[in-house]
C-alpha positions in Angstrom: -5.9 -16.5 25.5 -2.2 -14.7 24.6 -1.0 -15.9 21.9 2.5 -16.5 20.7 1.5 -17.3 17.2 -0.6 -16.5 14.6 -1.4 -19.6 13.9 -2.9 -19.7 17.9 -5.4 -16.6 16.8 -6.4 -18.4 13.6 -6.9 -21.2 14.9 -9.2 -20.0 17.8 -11.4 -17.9 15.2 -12.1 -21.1 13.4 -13.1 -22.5 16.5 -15.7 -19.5 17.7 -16.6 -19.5 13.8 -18.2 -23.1 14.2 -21.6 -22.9 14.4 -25.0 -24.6 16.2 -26.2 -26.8 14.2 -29.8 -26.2 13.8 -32.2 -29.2 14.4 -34.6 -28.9 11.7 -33.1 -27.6 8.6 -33.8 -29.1 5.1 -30.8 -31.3 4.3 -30.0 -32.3 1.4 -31.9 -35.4 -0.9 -30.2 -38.5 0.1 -28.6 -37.6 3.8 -29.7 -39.9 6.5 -32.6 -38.4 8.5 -30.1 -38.5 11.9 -26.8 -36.6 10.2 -27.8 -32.7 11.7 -27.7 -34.8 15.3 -24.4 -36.8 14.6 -22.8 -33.2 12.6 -23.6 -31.5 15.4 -21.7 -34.2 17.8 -18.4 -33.8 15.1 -18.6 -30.3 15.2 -18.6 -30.1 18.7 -15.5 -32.3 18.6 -14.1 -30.2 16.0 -14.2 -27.2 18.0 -12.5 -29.1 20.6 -9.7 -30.1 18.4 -9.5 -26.4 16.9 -9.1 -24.9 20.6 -6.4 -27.3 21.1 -4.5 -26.6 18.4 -4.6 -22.8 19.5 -2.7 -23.9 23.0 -0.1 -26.6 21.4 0.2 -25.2 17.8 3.6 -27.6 18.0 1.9 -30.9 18.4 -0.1 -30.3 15.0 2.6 -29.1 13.4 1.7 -25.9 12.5 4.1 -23.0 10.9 5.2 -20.9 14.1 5.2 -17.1 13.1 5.6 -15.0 16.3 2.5 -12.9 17.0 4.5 -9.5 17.7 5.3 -10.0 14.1 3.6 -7.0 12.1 2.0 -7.8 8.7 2.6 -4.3 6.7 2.4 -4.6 2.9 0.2 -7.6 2.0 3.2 -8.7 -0.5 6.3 -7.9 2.5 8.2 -11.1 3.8 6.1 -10.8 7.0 3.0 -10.7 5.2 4.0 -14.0 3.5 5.3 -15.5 6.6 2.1 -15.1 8.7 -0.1 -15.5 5.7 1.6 -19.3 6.0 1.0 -19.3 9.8 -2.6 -18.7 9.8 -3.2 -21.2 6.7 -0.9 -24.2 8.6 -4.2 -24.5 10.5 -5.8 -25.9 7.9 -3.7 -29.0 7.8 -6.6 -30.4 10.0 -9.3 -30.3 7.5 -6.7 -31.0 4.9 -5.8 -34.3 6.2 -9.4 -35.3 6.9 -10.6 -34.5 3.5 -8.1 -36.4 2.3 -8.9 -39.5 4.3 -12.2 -39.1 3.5 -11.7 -38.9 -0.4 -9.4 -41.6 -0.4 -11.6 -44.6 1.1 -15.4 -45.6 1.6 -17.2 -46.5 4.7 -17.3 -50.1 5.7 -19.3 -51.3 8.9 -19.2 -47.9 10.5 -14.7 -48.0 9.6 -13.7 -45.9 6.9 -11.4 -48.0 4.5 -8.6 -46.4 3.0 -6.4 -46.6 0.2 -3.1 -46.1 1.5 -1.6 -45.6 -2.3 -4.9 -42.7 -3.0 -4.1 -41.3 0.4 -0.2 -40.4 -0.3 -1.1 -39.3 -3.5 -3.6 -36.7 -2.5 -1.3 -35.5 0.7 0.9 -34.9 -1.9 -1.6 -32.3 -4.2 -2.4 -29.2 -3.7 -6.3 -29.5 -3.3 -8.8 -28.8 -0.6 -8.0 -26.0 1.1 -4.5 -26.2 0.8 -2.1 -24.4 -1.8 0.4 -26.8 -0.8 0.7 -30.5 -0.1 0.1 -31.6 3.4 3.6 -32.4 5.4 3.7 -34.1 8.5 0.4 -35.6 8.2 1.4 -38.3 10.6 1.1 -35.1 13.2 -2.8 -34.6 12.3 -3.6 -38.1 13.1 -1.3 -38.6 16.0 -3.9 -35.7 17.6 -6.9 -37.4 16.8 -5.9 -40.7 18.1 -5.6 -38.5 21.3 -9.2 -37.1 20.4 -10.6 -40.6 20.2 -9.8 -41.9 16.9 -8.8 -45.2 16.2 -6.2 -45.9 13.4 -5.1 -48.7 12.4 -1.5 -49.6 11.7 -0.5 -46.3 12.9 2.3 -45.6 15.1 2.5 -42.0 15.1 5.1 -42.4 12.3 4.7 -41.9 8.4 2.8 -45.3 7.2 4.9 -48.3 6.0 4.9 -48.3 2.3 4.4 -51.8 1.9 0.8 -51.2 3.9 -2.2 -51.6 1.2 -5.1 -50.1 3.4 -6.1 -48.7 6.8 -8.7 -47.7 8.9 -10.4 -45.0 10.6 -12.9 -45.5 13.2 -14.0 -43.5 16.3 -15.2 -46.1 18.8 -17.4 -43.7 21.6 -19.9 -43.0 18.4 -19.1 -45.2 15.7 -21.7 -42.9 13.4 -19.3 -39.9 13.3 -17.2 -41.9 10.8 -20.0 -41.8 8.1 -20.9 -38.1 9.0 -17.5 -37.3 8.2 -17.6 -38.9 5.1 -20.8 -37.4 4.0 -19.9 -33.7 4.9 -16.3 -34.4 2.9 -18.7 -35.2 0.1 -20.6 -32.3 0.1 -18.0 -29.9 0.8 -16.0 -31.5 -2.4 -19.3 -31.3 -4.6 -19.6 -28.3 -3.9 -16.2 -26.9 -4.7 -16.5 -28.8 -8.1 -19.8 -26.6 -8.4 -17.7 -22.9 -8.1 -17.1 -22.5 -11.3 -20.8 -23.0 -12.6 -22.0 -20.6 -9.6 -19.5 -18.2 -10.5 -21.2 -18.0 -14.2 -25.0 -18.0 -13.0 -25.7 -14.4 -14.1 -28.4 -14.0 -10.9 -26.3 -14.9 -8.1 -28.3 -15.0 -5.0 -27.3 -14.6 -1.6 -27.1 -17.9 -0.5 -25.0 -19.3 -3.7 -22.1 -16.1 -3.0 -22.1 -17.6 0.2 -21.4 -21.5 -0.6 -18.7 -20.0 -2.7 -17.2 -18.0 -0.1 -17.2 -21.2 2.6 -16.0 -23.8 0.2 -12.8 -21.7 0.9 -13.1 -22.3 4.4 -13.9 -25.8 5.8 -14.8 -25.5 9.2 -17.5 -28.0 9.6 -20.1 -25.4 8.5 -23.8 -27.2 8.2 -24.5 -25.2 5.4 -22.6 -27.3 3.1 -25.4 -29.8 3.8 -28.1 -27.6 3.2 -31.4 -27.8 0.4 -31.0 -24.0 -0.3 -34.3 -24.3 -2.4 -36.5 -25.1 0.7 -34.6 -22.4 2.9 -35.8 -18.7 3.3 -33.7 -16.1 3.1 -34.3 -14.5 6.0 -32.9 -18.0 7.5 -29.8 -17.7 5.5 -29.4 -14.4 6.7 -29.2 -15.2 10.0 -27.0 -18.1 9.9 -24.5 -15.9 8.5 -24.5 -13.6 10.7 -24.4 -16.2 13.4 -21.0 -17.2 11.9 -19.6 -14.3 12.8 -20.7 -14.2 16.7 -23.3 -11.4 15.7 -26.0 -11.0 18.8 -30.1 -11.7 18.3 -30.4 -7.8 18.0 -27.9 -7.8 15.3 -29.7 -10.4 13.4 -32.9 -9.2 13.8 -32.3 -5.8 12.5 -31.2 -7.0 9.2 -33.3 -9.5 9.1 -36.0 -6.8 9.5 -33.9 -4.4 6.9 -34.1 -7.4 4.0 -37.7 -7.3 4.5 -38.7 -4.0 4.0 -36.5 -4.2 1.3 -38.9 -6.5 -0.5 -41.7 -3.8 -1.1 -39.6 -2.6 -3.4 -39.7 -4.7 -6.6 -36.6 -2.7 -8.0 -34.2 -3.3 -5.6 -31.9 -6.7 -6.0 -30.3 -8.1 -3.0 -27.0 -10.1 -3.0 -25.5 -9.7 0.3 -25.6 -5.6 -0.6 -28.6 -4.0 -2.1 -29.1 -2.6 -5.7 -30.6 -0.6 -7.5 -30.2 -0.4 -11.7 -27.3 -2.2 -11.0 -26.2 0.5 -8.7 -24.9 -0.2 -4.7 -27.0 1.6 -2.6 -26.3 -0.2 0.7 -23.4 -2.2 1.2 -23.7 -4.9 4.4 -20.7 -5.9 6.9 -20.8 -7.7 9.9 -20.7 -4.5 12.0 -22.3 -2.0 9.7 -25.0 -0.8 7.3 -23.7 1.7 4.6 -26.2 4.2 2.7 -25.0 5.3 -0.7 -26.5 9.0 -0.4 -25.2 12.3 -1.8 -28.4 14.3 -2.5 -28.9 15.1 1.2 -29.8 18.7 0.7 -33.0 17.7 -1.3 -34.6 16.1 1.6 -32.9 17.5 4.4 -36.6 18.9 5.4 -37.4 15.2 5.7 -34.3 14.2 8.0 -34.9 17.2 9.9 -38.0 15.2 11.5 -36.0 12.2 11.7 -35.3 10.2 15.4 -31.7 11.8 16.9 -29.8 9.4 16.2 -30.1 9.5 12.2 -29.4 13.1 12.5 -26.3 12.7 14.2 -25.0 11.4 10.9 -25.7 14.8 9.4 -24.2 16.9 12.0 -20.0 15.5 11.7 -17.7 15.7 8.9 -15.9 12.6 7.6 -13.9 13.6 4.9 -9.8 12.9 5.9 -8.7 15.4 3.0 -6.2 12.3 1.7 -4.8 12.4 -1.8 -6.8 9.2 -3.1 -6.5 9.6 -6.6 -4.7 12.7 -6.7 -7.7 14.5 -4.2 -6.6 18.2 -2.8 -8.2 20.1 -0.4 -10.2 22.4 -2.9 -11.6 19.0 -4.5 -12.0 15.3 -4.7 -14.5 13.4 -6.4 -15.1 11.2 -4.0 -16.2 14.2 -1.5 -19.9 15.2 -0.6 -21.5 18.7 0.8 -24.6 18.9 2.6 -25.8 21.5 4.9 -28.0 21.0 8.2 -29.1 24.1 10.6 -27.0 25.9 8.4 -24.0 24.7 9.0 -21.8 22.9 5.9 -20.4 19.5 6.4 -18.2 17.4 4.2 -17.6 13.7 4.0 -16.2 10.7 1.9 -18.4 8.4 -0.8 -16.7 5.5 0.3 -17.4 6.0 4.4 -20.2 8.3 4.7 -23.3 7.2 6.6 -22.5 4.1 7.7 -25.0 3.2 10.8 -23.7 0.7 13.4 -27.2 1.6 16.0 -29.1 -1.8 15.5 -32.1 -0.3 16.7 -34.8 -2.2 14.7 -37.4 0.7 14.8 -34.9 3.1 12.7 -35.2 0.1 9.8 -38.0 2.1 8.2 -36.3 5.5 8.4 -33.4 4.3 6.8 -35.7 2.7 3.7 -36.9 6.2 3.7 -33.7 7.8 3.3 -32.9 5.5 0.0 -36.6 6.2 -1.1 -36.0 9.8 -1.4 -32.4 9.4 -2.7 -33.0 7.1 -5.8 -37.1 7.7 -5.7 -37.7 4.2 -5.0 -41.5 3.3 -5.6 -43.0 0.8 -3.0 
Protein backbone atom coordinates (compact mmCIF):
# COMPACT_ATOMS: atom_id res chain seq x y z
CA UNK A 1 0.00 0.00 0.00
CA UNK A 2 1.12 4.04 -0.04
CA UNK A 3 1.30 5.27 2.85
CA UNK A 4 0.72 8.71 4.29
CA UNK A 5 2.18 7.89 7.63
CA UNK A 6 4.63 6.23 9.30
CA UNK A 7 2.64 4.96 11.58
CA UNK A 8 0.79 3.11 8.26
CA UNK A 9 4.43 1.34 7.39
CA UNK A 10 4.89 0.37 11.01
CA UNK A 11 1.97 -0.86 11.45
CA UNK A 12 1.95 -3.10 8.37
CA UNK A 13 5.56 -4.61 9.25
CA UNK A 14 4.05 -5.75 12.55
CA UNK A 15 1.43 -7.32 10.70
CA UNK A 16 3.76 -9.35 7.95
CA UNK A 17 6.09 -9.83 11.22
CA UNK A 18 3.32 -12.14 12.81
CA UNK A 19 4.07 -15.48 12.47
CA UNK A 20 2.45 -19.32 11.74
CA UNK A 21 2.00 -20.70 14.63
CA UNK A 22 3.52 -24.08 14.56
CA UNK A 23 1.26 -26.98 15.64
CA UNK A 24 3.49 -29.00 17.64
CA UNK A 25 5.88 -27.05 19.58
CA UNK A 26 6.62 -27.67 23.28
CA UNK A 27 4.67 -25.11 25.24
CA UNK A 28 5.20 -24.21 28.28
CA UNK A 29 4.30 -26.45 31.76
CA UNK A 30 0.87 -25.51 32.66
CA UNK A 31 -0.71 -24.10 29.18
CA UNK A 32 -3.81 -25.95 28.08
CA UNK A 33 -3.05 -28.67 25.57
CA UNK A 34 -5.45 -26.57 22.79
CA UNK A 35 -3.78 -22.79 23.25
CA UNK A 36 -1.14 -23.17 19.92
CA UNK A 37 -4.74 -23.81 17.99
CA UNK A 38 -6.73 -20.93 19.76
CA UNK A 39 -3.13 -18.47 19.55
CA UNK A 40 -3.07 -19.24 16.19
CA UNK A 41 -6.89 -18.10 15.70
CA UNK A 42 -5.88 -14.57 17.81
CA UNK A 43 -2.99 -14.02 15.88
CA UNK A 44 -4.79 -14.34 12.79
CA UNK A 45 -7.13 -11.76 14.16
CA UNK A 46 -4.34 -9.70 15.27
CA UNK A 47 -2.95 -9.47 11.96
CA UNK A 48 -6.26 -8.38 10.88
CA UNK A 49 -6.46 -5.64 13.30
CA UNK A 50 -2.74 -4.54 12.58
CA UNK A 51 -3.61 -4.28 8.62
CA UNK A 52 -6.42 -2.10 9.56
CA UNK A 53 -4.80 0.10 11.52
CA UNK A 54 -2.18 0.63 8.54
CA UNK A 55 -5.46 1.99 6.21
CA UNK A 56 -7.35 4.14 9.05
CA UNK A 57 -4.35 5.02 11.38
CA UNK A 58 -7.13 7.82 12.63
CA UNK A 59 -9.64 5.51 13.98
CA UNK A 60 -6.92 4.01 16.45
CA UNK A 61 -5.69 7.05 17.26
CA UNK A 62 -2.36 6.87 16.27
CA UNK A 63 0.30 9.93 16.06
CA UNK A 64 0.02 11.13 12.26
CA UNK A 65 3.68 11.95 11.08
CA UNK A 66 3.65 12.45 7.25
CA UNK A 67 5.62 9.78 5.44
CA UNK A 68 7.60 12.30 3.09
CA UNK A 69 8.95 13.33 6.41
CA UNK A 70 12.87 12.45 6.33
CA UNK A 71 14.39 11.08 9.59
CA UNK A 72 18.11 12.51 9.38
CA UNK A 73 19.92 12.68 12.73
CA UNK A 74 18.46 10.04 15.04
CA UNK A 75 18.30 13.03 17.87
CA UNK A 76 16.64 15.86 15.03
CA UNK A 77 12.96 16.96 15.65
CA UNK A 78 11.92 14.68 12.70
CA UNK A 79 13.62 11.82 14.18
CA UNK A 80 11.65 12.30 17.32
CA UNK A 81 8.49 12.96 15.62
CA UNK A 82 8.38 9.74 13.61
CA UNK A 83 10.09 7.79 16.25
CA UNK A 84 6.46 8.71 18.09
CA UNK A 85 4.61 7.71 14.87
CA UNK A 86 5.87 4.35 14.52
CA UNK A 87 5.61 3.58 18.48
CA UNK A 88 1.61 5.06 18.54
CA UNK A 89 1.15 1.57 17.01
CA UNK A 90 1.66 0.01 19.87
CA UNK A 91 -1.26 1.42 21.76
CA UNK A 92 -2.90 -1.89 20.61
CA UNK A 93 -0.98 -4.26 22.54
CA UNK A 94 -0.69 -1.53 25.20
CA UNK A 95 -4.27 -1.50 25.86
CA UNK A 96 -4.68 -5.29 25.80
CA UNK A 97 -1.95 -5.91 28.21
CA UNK A 98 -3.43 -3.76 30.24
CA UNK A 99 -6.82 -5.35 30.27
CA UNK A 100 -5.32 -8.35 30.64
CA UNK A 101 -3.17 -7.51 33.80
CA UNK A 102 -5.95 -5.75 35.28
CA UNK A 103 -8.74 -8.63 35.62
CA UNK A 104 -8.93 -12.53 35.63
CA UNK A 105 -10.93 -14.77 33.48
CA UNK A 106 -14.36 -15.76 34.62
CA UNK A 107 -16.65 -18.17 32.55
CA UNK A 108 -14.76 -17.66 29.32
CA UNK A 109 -15.30 -13.17 30.26
CA UNK A 110 -12.40 -11.52 31.45
CA UNK A 111 -13.33 -9.43 34.59
CA UNK A 112 -11.85 -6.22 35.09
CA UNK A 113 -10.95 -3.81 37.59
CA UNK A 114 -11.97 -0.62 36.31
CA UNK A 115 -9.84 1.23 39.25
CA UNK A 116 -6.44 -1.32 38.23
CA UNK A 117 -7.28 -0.61 34.62
CA UNK A 118 -6.97 3.40 34.84
CA UNK A 119 -4.16 3.12 36.88
CA UNK A 120 -2.08 1.06 34.55
CA UNK A 121 -3.32 3.22 31.28
CA UNK A 122 -1.89 5.77 33.15
CA UNK A 123 2.00 4.07 33.62
CA UNK A 124 4.49 3.87 31.51
CA UNK A 125 4.81 -0.05 31.24
CA UNK A 126 4.51 -2.67 28.56
CA UNK A 127 5.71 -1.46 25.61
CA UNK A 128 4.95 1.96 26.01
CA UNK A 129 7.28 4.82 27.35
CA UNK A 130 4.23 6.75 27.90
CA UNK A 131 0.79 6.21 29.31
CA UNK A 132 -1.84 5.13 26.89
CA UNK A 133 -4.31 8.14 25.76
CA UNK A 134 -7.39 7.67 24.06
CA UNK A 135 -7.76 4.15 25.08
CA UNK A 136 -11.41 4.32 24.51
CA UNK A 137 -10.21 4.42 20.61
CA UNK A 138 -8.44 0.81 21.01
CA UNK A 139 -11.50 -0.71 22.23
CA UNK A 140 -13.98 1.10 20.10
CA UNK A 141 -11.93 -0.97 17.13
CA UNK A 142 -12.22 -4.14 18.64
CA UNK A 143 -15.86 -3.93 19.37
CA UNK A 144 -15.78 -3.58 15.49
CA UNK A 145 -13.42 -6.75 15.46
CA UNK A 146 -15.88 -8.72 17.42
CA UNK A 147 -15.29 -7.91 20.90
CA UNK A 148 -17.84 -7.45 23.35
CA UNK A 149 -17.48 -4.87 26.13
CA UNK A 150 -19.51 -4.17 28.56
CA UNK A 151 -20.67 -0.81 29.73
CA UNK A 152 -18.75 0.69 26.93
CA UNK A 153 -20.01 3.38 24.72
CA UNK A 154 -17.11 4.29 22.82
CA UNK A 155 -16.50 7.05 25.45
CA UNK A 156 -13.95 7.11 28.46
CA UNK A 157 -15.67 4.66 31.22
CA UNK A 158 -17.91 6.29 33.94
CA UNK A 159 -15.90 6.60 37.07
CA UNK A 160 -18.49 5.50 39.23
CA UNK A 161 -18.30 1.95 37.20
CA UNK A 162 -16.48 -0.79 39.61
CA UNK A 163 -15.84 -3.56 36.87
CA UNK A 164 -16.29 -4.60 33.20
CA UNK A 165 -16.00 -7.15 30.88
CA UNK A 166 -14.43 -8.44 27.89
CA UNK A 167 -15.65 -11.23 25.90
CA UNK A 168 -15.42 -12.21 22.28
CA UNK A 169 -18.60 -14.15 21.44
CA UNK A 170 -17.61 -16.11 17.78
CA UNK A 171 -14.84 -18.14 20.00
CA UNK A 172 -15.35 -17.51 23.49
CA UNK A 173 -11.69 -19.41 24.17
CA UNK A 174 -9.68 -16.44 22.67
CA UNK A 175 -10.44 -14.50 25.83
CA UNK A 176 -8.30 -17.01 27.97
CA UNK A 177 -5.58 -17.23 25.21
CA UNK A 178 -5.27 -13.65 25.54
CA UNK A 179 -4.91 -13.74 29.00
CA UNK A 180 -2.38 -16.45 29.06
CA UNK A 181 -0.01 -14.96 26.32
CA UNK A 182 -0.29 -11.41 28.41
CA UNK A 183 1.10 -13.66 31.21
CA UNK A 184 3.80 -14.94 29.56
CA UNK A 185 4.83 -11.96 27.78
CA UNK A 186 4.84 -10.00 31.31
CA UNK A 187 6.91 -12.99 32.97
CA UNK A 188 9.07 -12.75 30.77
CA UNK A 189 9.83 -9.14 30.76
CA UNK A 190 10.21 -9.43 34.63
CA UNK A 191 12.82 -12.19 33.63
CA UNK A 192 15.24 -9.46 31.42
CA UNK A 193 17.24 -8.46 33.92
CA UNK A 194 18.26 -12.01 35.21
CA UNK A 195 18.84 -13.06 31.34
CA UNK A 196 20.76 -10.10 30.81
CA UNK A 197 23.29 -11.27 33.85
CA UNK A 198 23.47 -15.13 32.68
CA UNK A 199 27.15 -14.98 31.67
CA UNK A 200 26.41 -17.82 28.68
CA UNK A 201 23.68 -16.27 26.80
CA UNK A 202 22.39 -18.59 24.30
CA UNK A 203 20.63 -17.80 21.20
CA UNK A 204 17.34 -18.35 22.11
CA UNK A 205 17.46 -16.28 25.59
CA UNK A 206 19.05 -12.93 23.39
CA UNK A 207 16.12 -13.47 21.40
CA UNK A 208 13.26 -13.52 24.29
CA UNK A 209 14.92 -10.35 25.31
CA UNK A 210 14.93 -8.74 22.05
CA UNK A 211 10.81 -9.64 21.51
CA UNK A 212 9.72 -8.80 25.00
CA UNK A 213 10.40 -5.30 23.31
CA UNK A 214 8.08 -6.04 20.70
CA UNK A 215 4.68 -7.63 21.42
CA UNK A 216 3.25 -8.81 18.41
CA UNK A 217 1.59 -11.97 19.35
CA UNK A 218 4.93 -13.94 18.81
CA UNK A 219 4.37 -17.82 19.95
CA UNK A 220 7.64 -17.89 21.19
CA UNK A 221 6.76 -16.15 24.22
CA UNK A 222 4.92 -19.44 25.00
CA UNK A 223 7.62 -21.65 24.27
CA UNK A 224 9.69 -24.57 26.65
CA UNK A 225 13.09 -23.43 25.18
CA UNK A 226 14.71 -26.47 27.00
CA UNK A 227 12.84 -29.06 24.75
CA UNK A 228 13.49 -26.95 21.44
CA UNK A 229 16.52 -27.46 19.16
CA UNK A 230 18.32 -24.84 17.96
CA UNK A 231 18.14 -25.41 14.61
CA UNK A 232 14.20 -24.86 15.32
CA UNK A 233 14.93 -21.59 16.87
CA UNK A 234 16.89 -20.62 14.09
CA UNK A 235 14.34 -20.96 11.78
CA UNK A 236 11.62 -19.30 13.49
CA UNK A 237 13.57 -16.38 13.55
CA UNK A 238 14.29 -16.12 10.43
CA UNK A 239 10.65 -16.81 9.55
CA UNK A 240 10.00 -13.54 11.45
CA UNK A 241 11.57 -11.68 9.13
CA UNK A 242 9.82 -13.14 5.78
CA UNK A 243 13.15 -15.00 5.07
CA UNK A 244 12.44 -17.86 2.19
CA UNK A 245 13.01 -21.97 2.89
CA UNK A 246 16.38 -21.49 0.99
CA UNK A 247 17.34 -18.68 3.31
CA UNK A 248 16.61 -20.79 6.25
CA UNK A 249 18.04 -23.79 5.23
CA UNK A 250 21.39 -22.34 4.50
CA UNK A 251 21.94 -21.26 7.98
CA UNK A 252 20.44 -23.73 9.30
CA UNK A 253 22.98 -25.84 7.47
CA UNK A 254 25.84 -23.14 8.36
CA UNK A 255 25.00 -23.63 12.47
CA UNK A 256 25.55 -27.13 11.88
CA UNK A 257 28.76 -27.39 10.45
CA UNK A 258 29.60 -25.01 12.92
CA UNK A 259 29.24 -27.64 15.61
CA UNK A 260 32.37 -29.77 14.56
CA UNK A 261 34.09 -27.32 15.90
CA UNK A 262 34.10 -27.56 19.75
CA UNK A 263 35.82 -23.98 19.91
CA UNK A 264 33.53 -21.99 18.25
CA UNK A 265 30.46 -20.38 20.50
CA UNK A 266 27.35 -19.31 18.77
CA UNK A 267 24.97 -16.51 19.95
CA UNK A 268 23.21 -15.31 17.03
CA UNK A 269 27.13 -14.47 15.53
CA UNK A 270 29.88 -16.94 15.84
CA UNK A 271 33.07 -16.79 18.09
CA UNK A 272 35.98 -17.78 18.49
CA UNK A 273 38.33 -16.93 21.88
CA UNK A 274 35.85 -14.53 22.35
CA UNK A 275 36.61 -13.12 19.01
CA UNK A 276 33.55 -12.36 16.11
CA UNK A 277 34.41 -14.31 13.28
CA UNK A 278 30.97 -14.26 11.47
CA UNK A 279 28.46 -11.90 12.21
CA UNK A 280 24.57 -12.98 11.04
CA UNK A 281 21.76 -10.50 9.55
CA UNK A 282 18.77 -11.25 7.95
CA UNK A 283 20.16 -10.72 4.47
CA UNK A 284 23.83 -11.61 5.01
CA UNK A 285 26.70 -13.78 6.28
CA UNK A 286 29.87 -11.69 7.27
CA UNK A 287 33.40 -13.48 7.42
CA UNK A 288 35.95 -11.80 9.74
CA UNK A 289 39.10 -12.53 7.45
CA UNK A 290 42.25 -10.48 6.80
CA UNK A 291 45.00 -13.13 6.21
CA UNK A 292 43.77 -13.90 2.74
CA UNK A 293 47.17 -13.94 1.18
CA UNK A 294 48.11 -17.12 3.24
CA UNK A 295 45.61 -19.30 1.69
CA UNK A 296 44.91 -17.61 -1.43
CA UNK A 297 46.31 -21.07 -3.08
CA UNK A 298 43.29 -22.56 -1.36
CA UNK A 299 40.54 -19.95 -2.64
CA UNK A 300 42.10 -20.13 -5.90
CA UNK A 301 40.30 -23.77 -6.26
CA UNK A 302 37.32 -22.37 -4.76
CA UNK A 303 33.55 -22.43 -6.73
CA UNK A 304 33.25 -18.81 -8.76
CA UNK A 305 31.27 -17.33 -6.78
CA UNK A 306 33.53 -17.21 -3.49
CA UNK A 307 36.21 -15.82 -5.68
CA UNK A 308 34.29 -13.05 -6.87
CA UNK A 309 34.72 -11.78 -3.33
CA UNK A 310 38.43 -11.64 -3.96
CA UNK A 311 38.46 -9.98 -7.26
CA UNK A 312 36.58 -6.17 -6.12
CA UNK A 313 37.67 -3.54 -3.82
CA UNK A 314 35.46 -2.27 -0.98
CA UNK A 315 37.34 0.13 0.76
CA UNK A 316 35.36 3.93 0.44
CA UNK A 317 38.65 5.69 1.58
CA UNK A 318 36.31 7.68 4.32
CA UNK A 319 37.91 9.43 7.34
CA UNK A 320 36.43 7.00 10.13
CA UNK A 321 38.53 7.71 12.80
CA UNK A 322 40.74 10.06 11.25
CA UNK A 323 41.56 7.20 8.14
CA UNK A 324 43.54 8.86 4.92
CA UNK A 325 44.18 7.47 1.82
CA UNK A 326 47.85 6.24 2.66
CA UNK A 327 46.22 4.37 5.83
CA UNK A 328 43.42 3.28 7.97
CA UNK A 329 43.31 0.65 10.39
CA UNK A 330 40.34 -0.63 9.53
CA UNK A 331 41.76 -1.42 5.74
CA UNK A 332 42.85 -4.91 4.38
CA UNK A 333 45.30 -5.90 1.27
CA UNK A 334 45.16 -9.04 -0.40
CA UNK A 335 46.36 -9.90 -3.78
CA UNK A 336 44.59 -12.52 -6.36
CA UNK A 337 46.08 -13.23 -10.08
CA UNK A 338 48.32 -10.59 -9.14
CA UNK A 339 46.34 -8.02 -8.94
CA UNK A 340 46.02 -5.85 -5.31
CA UNK A 341 42.74 -5.24 -3.79
CA UNK A 342 41.71 -3.27 -0.77
CA UNK A 343 38.64 -3.40 1.41
CA UNK A 344 37.05 -2.43 4.76
CA UNK A 345 37.12 -4.72 8.26
CA UNK A 346 33.72 -3.76 8.99
CA UNK A 347 32.14 -4.76 5.27
CA UNK A 348 34.51 -7.05 3.67
CA UNK A 349 33.23 -10.48 2.55
CA UNK A 350 29.87 -10.44 3.39
CA UNK A 351 28.07 -13.36 1.19
CA UNK A 352 24.37 -12.84 0.43
CA UNK A 353 24.46 -16.34 -2.29
CA UNK A 354 22.41 -18.70 -0.12
CA UNK A 355 23.58 -21.51 -2.04
CA UNK A 356 23.71 -24.32 0.59
CA UNK A 357 26.56 -26.31 -1.13
CA UNK A 358 29.12 -23.16 -0.61
CA UNK A 359 28.24 -23.77 3.49
CA UNK A 360 31.40 -25.99 3.60
CA UNK A 361 33.69 -23.61 1.69
CA UNK A 362 32.88 -20.88 3.74
CA UNK A 363 33.81 -23.13 7.18
CA UNK A 364 36.93 -23.69 5.25
CA UNK A 365 37.68 -20.20 4.79
CA UNK A 366 37.43 -19.54 8.78
CA UNK A 367 39.43 -22.92 9.30
CA UNK A 368 42.40 -21.54 7.58
CA UNK A 369 41.92 -18.04 8.99
CA UNK A 370 41.82 -18.70 12.80
CA UNK A 371 43.22 -22.64 12.28
CA UNK A 372 40.04 -24.00 13.60
CA UNK A 373 40.46 -27.82 14.50
CA UNK A 374 37.43 -29.95 13.64
Amino acid sequence: MEYQYHCQHEAEQVANSIMPVPADYPLLDGLPYDFRTNFAQLCALMKNMYLDMAKQPEAYGLVLTDYSLQRGNSQSKEAGLIRKSRNSVNRLPDTLFRLAQSGEVHNKQLVISLRLFKEAIKKAEGNSVSPVTKYELILSRLVDFGFVISNFTDKPFDKTLESFTVEYPDSPELINTLKIFCDCWHKTRQNQNELKNRSNLVYKEKQVLHYYNHMIFDFRFTVDQNKIPMQHWITYELQSHGCSEETIAFHVAFYECSLQYASVKYDGNYFFKSKRIVQVTKDRISLKLSNMDSYMYEIDAMPETIKSYFTKNYCNYCDFQGATSEYCKYRLKWTYNNETHDGCAFICFSFQDYDITLVPHFWRLLELEYKLVA
